[in-house]
PDBQT receptor file of N, H, CA, C and O in Angstrom, charges set to zero:
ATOM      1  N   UNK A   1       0.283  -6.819  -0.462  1.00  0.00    +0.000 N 
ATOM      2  CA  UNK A   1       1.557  -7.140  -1.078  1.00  0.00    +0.000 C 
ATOM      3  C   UNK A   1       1.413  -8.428  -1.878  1.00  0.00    +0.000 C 
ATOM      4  O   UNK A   1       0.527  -9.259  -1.680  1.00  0.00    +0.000 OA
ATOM      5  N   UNK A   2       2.286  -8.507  -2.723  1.00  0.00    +0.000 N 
ATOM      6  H   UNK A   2       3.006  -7.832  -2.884  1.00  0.00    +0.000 HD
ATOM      7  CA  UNK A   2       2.272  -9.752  -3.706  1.00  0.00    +0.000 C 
ATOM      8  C   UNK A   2       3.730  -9.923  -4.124  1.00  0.00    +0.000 C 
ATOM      9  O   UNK A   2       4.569  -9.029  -4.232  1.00  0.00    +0.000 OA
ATOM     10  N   UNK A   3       3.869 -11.126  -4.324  1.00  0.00    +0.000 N 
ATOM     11  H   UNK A   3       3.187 -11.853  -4.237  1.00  0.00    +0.000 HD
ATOM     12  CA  UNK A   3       4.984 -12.008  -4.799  1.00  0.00    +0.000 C 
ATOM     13  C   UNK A   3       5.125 -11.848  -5.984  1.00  0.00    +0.000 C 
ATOM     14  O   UNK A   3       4.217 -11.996  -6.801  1.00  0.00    +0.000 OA
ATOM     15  N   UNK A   4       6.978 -11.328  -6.411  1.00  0.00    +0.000 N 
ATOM     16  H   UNK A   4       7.716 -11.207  -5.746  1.00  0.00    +0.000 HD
ATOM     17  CA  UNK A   4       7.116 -10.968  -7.862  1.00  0.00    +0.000 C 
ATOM     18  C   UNK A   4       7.843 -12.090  -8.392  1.00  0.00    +0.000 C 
ATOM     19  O   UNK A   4       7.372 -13.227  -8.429  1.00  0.00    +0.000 OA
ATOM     20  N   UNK A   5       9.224 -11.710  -8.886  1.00  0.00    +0.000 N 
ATOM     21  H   UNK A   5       9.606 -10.786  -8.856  1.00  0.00    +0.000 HD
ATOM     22  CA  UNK A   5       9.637 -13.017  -9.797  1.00  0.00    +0.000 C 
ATOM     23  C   UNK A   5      10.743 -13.763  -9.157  1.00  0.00    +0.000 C 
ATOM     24  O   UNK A   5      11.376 -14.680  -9.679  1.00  0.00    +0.000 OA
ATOM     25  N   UNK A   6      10.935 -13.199  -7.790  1.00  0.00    +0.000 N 
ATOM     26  H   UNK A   6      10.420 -12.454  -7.365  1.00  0.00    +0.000 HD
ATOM     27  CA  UNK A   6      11.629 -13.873  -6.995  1.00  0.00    +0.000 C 
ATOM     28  C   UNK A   6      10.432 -15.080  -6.042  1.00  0.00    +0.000 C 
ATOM     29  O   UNK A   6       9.250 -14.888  -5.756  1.00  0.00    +0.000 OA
ATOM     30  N   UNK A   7      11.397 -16.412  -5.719  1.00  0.00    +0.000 N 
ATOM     31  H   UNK A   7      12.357 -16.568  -5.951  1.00  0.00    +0.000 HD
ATOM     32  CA  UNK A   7      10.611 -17.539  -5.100  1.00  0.00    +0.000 C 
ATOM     33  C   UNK A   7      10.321 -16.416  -3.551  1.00  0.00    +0.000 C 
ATOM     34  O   UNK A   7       9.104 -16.295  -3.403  1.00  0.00    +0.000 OA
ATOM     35  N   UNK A   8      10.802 -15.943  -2.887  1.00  0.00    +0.000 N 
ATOM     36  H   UNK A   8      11.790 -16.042  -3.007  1.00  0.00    +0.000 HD
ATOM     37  CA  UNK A   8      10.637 -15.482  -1.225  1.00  0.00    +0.000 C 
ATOM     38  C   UNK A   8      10.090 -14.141  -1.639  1.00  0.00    +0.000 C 
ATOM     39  O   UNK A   8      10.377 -13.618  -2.715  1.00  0.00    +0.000 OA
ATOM     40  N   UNK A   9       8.839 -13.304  -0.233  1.00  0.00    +0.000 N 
ATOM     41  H   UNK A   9       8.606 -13.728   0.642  1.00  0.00    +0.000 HD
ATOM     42  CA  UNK A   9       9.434 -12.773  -0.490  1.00  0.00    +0.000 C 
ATOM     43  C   UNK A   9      10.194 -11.700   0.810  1.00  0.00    +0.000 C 
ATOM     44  O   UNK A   9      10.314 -12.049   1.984  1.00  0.00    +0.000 OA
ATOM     45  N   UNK A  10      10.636 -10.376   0.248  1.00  0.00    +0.000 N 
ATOM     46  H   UNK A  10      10.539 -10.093  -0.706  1.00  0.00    +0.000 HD
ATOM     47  CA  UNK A  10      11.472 -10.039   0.830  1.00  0.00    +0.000 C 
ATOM     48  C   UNK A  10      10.938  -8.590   1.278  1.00  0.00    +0.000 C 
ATOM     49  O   UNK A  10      11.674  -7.648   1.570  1.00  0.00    +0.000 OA
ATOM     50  N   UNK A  11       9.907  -8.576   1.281  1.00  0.00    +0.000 N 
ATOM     51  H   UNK A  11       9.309  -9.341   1.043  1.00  0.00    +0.000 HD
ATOM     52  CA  UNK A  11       9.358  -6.777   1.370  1.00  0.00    +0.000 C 
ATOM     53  C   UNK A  11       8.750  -7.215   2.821  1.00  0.00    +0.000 C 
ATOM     54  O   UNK A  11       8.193  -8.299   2.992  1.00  0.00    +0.000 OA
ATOM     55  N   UNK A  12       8.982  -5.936   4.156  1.00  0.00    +0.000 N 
ATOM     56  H   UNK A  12       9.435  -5.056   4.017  1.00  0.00    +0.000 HD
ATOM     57  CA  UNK A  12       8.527  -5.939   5.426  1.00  0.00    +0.000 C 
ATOM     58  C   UNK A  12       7.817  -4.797   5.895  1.00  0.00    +0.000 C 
ATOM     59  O   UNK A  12       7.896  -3.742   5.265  1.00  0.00    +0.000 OA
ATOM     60  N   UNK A  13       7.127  -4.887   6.938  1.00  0.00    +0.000 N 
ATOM     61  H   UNK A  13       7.063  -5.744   7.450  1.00  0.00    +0.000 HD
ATOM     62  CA  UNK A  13       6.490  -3.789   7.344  1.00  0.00    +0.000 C 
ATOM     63  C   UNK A  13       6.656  -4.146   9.005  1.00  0.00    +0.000 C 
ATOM     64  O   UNK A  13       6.671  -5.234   9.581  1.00  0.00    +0.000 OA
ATOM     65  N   UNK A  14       6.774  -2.731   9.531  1.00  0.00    +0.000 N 
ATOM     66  H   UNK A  14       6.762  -1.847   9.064  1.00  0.00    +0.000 HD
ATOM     67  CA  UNK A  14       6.857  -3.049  11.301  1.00  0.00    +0.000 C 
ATOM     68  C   UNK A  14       5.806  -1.622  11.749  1.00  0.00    +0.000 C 
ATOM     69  O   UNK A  14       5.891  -0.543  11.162  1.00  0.00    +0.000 OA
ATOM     70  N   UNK A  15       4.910  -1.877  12.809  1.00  0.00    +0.000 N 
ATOM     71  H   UNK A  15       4.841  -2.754  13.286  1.00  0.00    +0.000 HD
ATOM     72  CA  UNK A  15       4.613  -1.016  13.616  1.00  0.00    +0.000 C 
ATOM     73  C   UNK A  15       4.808  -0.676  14.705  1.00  0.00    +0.000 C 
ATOM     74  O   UNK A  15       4.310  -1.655  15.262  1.00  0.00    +0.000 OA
ATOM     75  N   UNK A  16       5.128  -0.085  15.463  1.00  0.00    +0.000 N 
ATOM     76  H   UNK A  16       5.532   0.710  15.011  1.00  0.00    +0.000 HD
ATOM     77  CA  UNK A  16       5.328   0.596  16.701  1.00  0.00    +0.000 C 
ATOM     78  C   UNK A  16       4.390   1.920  17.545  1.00  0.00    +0.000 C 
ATOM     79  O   UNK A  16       4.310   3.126  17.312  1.00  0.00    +0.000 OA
ATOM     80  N   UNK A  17       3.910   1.242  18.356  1.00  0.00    +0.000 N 
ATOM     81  H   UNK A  17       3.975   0.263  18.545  1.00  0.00    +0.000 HD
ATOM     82  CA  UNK A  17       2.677   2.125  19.203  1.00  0.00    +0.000 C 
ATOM     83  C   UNK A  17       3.226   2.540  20.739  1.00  0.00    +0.000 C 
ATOM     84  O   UNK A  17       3.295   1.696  21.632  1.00  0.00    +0.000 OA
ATOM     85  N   UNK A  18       3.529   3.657  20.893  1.00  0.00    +0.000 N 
ATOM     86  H   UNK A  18       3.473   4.343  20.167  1.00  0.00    +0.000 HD
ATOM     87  CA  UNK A  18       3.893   4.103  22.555  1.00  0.00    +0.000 C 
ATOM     88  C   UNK A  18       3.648   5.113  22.983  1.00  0.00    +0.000 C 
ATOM     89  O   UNK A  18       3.279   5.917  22.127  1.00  0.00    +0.000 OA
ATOM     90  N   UNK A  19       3.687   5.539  24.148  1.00  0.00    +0.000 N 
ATOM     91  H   UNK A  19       3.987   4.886  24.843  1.00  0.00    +0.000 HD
ATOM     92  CA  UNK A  19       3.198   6.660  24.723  1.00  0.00    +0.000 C 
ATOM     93  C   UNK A  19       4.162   7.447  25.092  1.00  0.00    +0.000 C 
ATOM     94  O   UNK A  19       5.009   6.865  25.769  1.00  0.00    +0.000 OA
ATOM     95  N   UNK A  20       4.372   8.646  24.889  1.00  0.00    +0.000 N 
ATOM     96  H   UNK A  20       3.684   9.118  24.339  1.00  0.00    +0.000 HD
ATOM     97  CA  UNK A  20       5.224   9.693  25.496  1.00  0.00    +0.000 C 
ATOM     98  C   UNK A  20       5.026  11.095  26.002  1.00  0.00    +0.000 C 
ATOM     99  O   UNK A  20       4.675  11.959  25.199  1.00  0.00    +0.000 OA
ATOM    100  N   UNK A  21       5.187  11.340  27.045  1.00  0.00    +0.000 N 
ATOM    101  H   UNK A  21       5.473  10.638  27.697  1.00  0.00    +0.000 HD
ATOM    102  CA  UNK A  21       4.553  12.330  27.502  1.00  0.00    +0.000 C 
ATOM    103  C   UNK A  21       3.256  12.566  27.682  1.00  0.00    +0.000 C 
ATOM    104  O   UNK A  21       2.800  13.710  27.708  1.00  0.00    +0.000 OA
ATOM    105  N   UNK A  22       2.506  11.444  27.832  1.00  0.00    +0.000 N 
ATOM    106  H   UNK A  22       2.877  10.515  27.811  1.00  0.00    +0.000 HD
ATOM    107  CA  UNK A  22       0.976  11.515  28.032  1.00  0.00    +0.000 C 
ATOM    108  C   UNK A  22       0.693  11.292  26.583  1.00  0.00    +0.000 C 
ATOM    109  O   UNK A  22      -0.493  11.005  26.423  1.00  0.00    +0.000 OA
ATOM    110  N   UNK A  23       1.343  11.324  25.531  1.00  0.00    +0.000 N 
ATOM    111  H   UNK A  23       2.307  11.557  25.661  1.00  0.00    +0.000 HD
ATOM    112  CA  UNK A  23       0.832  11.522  24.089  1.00  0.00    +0.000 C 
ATOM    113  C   UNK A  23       1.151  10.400  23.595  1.00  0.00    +0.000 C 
ATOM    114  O   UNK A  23       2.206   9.855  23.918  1.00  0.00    +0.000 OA
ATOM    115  N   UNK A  24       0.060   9.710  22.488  1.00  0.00    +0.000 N 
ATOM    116  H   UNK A  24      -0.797  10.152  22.226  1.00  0.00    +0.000 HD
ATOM    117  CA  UNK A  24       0.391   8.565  21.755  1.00  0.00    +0.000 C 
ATOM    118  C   UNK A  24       1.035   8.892  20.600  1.00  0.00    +0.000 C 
ATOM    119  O   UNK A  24       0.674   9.716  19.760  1.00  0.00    +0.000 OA
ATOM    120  N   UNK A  25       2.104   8.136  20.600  1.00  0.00    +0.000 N 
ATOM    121  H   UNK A  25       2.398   7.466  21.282  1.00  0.00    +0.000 HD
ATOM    122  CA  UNK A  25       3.512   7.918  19.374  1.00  0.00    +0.000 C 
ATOM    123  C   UNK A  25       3.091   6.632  18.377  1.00  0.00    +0.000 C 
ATOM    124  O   UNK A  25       2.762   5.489  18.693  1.00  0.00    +0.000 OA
ATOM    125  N   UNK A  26       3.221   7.218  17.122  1.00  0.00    +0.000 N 
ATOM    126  H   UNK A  26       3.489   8.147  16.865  1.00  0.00    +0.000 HD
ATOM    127  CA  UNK A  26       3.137   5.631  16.657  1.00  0.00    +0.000 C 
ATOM    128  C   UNK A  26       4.204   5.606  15.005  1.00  0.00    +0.000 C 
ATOM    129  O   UNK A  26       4.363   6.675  14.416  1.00  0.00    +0.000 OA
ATOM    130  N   UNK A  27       4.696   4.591  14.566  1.00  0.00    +0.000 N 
ATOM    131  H   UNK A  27       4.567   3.723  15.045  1.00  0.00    +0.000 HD
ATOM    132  CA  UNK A  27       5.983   4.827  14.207  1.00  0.00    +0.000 C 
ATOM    133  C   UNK A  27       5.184   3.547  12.908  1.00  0.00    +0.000 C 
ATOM    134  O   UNK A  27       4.607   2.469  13.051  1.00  0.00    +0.000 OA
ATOM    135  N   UNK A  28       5.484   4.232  11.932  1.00  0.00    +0.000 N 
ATOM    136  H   UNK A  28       5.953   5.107  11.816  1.00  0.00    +0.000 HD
ATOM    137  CA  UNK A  28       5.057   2.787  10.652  1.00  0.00    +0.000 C 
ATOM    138  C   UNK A  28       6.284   2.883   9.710  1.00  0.00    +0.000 C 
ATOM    139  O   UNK A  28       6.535   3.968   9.186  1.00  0.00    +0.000 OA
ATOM    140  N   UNK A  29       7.205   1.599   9.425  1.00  0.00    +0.000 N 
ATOM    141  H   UNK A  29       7.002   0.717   9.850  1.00  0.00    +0.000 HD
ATOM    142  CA  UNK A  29       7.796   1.443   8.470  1.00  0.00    +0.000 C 
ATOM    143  C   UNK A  29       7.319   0.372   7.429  1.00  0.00    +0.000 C 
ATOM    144  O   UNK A  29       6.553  -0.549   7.710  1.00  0.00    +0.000 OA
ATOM    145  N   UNK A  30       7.920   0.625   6.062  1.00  0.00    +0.000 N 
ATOM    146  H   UNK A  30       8.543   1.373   5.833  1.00  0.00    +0.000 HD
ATOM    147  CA  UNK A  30       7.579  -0.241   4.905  1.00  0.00    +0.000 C 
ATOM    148  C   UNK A  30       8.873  -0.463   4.509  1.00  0.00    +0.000 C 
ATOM    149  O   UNK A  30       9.575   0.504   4.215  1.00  0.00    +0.000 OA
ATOM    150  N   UNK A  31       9.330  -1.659   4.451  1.00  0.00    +0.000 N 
ATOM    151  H   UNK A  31       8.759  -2.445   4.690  1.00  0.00    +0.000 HD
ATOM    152  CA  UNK A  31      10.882  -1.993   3.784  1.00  0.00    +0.000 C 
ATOM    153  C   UNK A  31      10.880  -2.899   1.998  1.00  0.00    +0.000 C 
ATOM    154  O   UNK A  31      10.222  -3.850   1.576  1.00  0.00    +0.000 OA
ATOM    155  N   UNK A  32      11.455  -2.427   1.656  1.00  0.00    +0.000 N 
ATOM    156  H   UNK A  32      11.989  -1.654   1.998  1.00  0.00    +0.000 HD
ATOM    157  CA  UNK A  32      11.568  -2.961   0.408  1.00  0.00    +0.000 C 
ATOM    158  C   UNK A  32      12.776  -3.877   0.334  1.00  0.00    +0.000 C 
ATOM    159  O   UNK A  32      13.924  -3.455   0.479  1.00  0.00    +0.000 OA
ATOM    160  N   UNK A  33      12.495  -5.049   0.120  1.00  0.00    +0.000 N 
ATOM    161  H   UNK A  33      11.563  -5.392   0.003  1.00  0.00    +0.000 HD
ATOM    162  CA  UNK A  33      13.657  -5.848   0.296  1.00  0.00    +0.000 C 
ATOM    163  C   UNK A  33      14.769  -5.918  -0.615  1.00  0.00    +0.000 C 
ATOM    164  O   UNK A  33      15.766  -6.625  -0.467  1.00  0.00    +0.000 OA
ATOM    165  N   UNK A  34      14.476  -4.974  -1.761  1.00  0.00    +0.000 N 
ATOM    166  H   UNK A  34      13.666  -4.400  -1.881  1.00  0.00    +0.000 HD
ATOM    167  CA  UNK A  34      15.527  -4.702  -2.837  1.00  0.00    +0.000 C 
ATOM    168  C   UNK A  34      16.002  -2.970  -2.888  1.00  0.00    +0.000 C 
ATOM    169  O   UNK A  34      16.770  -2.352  -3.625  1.00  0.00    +0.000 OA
ATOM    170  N   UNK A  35      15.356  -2.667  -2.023  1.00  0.00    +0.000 N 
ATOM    171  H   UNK A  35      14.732  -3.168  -1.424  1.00  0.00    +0.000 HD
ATOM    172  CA  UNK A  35      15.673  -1.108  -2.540  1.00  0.00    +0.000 C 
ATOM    173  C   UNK A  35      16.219  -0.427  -1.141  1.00  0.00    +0.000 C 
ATOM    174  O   UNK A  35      17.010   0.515  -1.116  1.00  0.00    +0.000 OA
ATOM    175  N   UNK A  36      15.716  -1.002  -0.108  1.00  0.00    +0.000 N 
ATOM    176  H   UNK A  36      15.073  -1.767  -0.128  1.00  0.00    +0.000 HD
ATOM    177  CA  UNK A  36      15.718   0.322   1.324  1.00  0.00    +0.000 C 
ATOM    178  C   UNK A  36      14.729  -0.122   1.638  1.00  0.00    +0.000 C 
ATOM    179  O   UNK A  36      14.062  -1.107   1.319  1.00  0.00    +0.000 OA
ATOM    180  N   UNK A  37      14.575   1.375   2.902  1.00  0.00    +0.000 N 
ATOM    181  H   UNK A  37      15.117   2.175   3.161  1.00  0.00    +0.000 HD
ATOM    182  CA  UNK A  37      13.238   1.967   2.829  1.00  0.00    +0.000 C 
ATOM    183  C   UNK A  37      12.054   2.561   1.439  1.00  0.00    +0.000 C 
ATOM    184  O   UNK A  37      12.385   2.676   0.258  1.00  0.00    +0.000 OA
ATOM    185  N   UNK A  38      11.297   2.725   1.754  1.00  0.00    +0.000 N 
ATOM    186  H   UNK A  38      11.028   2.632   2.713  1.00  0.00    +0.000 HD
ATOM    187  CA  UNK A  38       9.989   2.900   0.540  1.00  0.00    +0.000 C 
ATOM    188  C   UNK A  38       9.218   4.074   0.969  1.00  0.00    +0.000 C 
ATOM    189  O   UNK A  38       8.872   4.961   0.189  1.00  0.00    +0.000 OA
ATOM    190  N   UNK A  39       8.837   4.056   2.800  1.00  0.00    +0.000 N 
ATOM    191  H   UNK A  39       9.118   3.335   3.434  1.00  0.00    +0.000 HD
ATOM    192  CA  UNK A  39       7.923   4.840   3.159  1.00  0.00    +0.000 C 
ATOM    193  C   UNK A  39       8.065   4.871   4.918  1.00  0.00    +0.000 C 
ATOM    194  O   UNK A  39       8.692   4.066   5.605  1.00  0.00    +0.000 OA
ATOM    195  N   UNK A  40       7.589   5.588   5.199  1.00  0.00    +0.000 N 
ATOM    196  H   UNK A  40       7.080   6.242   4.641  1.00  0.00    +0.000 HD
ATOM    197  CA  UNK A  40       7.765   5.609   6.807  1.00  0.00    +0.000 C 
ATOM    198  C   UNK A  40       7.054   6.636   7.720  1.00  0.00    +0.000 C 
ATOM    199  O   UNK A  40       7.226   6.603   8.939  1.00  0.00    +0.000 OA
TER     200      UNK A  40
């Protein structure tokens, strides 16, 4: 990621890793700090 023409910035990403049912879950978001979501 890179810094546009705003001073901060504002774009996030979170991961999430868990187990359910014996099975591994894993959960990726990308946030766009001007738009929403982007990807997930």
């Amino acid at each position: 990621s890179f810094r546009g023409k705003r001073a901060t910035m504002e774009d996030f990403y979170d991961v999430k890793l868990t187990e359910i049912d014996g099975h591994a879950v894993s959960l990726f978001g990308v946030f766009d700090g001007s738009w929403g979501v982007t990807c997930c």
